[in-house]
N, C-alpha and C positions, 0 to 999 in steps of 0.2 A: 398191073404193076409188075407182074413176076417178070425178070428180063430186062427192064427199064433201065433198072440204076443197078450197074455193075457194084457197087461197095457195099450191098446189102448180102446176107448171107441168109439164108431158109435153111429147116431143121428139115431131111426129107425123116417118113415115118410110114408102115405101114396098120392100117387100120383092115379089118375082117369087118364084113358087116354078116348078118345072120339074115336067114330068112324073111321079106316082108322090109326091111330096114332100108332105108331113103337115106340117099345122100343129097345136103343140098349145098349148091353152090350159087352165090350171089354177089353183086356189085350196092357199094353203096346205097345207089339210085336205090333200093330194095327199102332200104332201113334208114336212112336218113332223113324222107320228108317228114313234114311238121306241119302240126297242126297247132290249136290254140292249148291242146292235152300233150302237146310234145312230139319229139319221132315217134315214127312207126316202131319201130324196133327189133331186135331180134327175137326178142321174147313174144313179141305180136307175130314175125314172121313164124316163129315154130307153133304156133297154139294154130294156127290157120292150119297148117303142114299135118297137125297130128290129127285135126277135127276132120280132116277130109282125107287121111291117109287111107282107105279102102277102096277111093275113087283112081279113075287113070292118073297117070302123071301130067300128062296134058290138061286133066280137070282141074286137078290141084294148083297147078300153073295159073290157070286163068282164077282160080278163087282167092289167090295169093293178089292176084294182077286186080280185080275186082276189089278185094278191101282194102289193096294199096290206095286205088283210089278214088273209095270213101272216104278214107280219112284222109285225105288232103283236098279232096272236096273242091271246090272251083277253082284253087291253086292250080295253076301251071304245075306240072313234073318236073323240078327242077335240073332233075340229072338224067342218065339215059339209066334202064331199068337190062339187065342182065341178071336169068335166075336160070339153075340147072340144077334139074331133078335125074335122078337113075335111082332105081330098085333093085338088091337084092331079088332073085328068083330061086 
């Protein structure tokens, strides 16, 4: 969406991460399916993010991508799924 619509205005900011420290970046498609327990969520995405944060990023990725979709379970993916991970070194 950033760029889309000209009349929206963004706060730019800068953020320091520390050592070890994950940024993540994600689309909807991430946090929005649903189950019969409700969205997935962001609070689901980061508990996934921190349980496996000593793994690659690419593992993290795919364990993110894996419980995404348990819990929507024989559901279709309703949206298209964009997640982006980077580490602090």
């Amino acid at each position: 969406m950033v760029g889309l619509l000209d009349e929206l205005e963004w706060e730019q900011g800068t953020v320091h991460l520390g050592v070890g420290d994950i940024l993540i970046a994600y689309s909807d498609g991430v946090t929005e399916p649903e189950n019969d327990f409700g969205e997935f969520g962001e609070s689901r995405l980061l508990e996934v993010v921190r349980r496996h944060r000593h793994l690659s990023l690419e593992a993290i990725s795919e364990q993110v991508i894996q419980t995404l979709k348990s819990w929507i379970g024989d559901q279709e993916q309703p949206d298209d799924v964009t997640l982006v991970l980077a580490r602090q070194r």
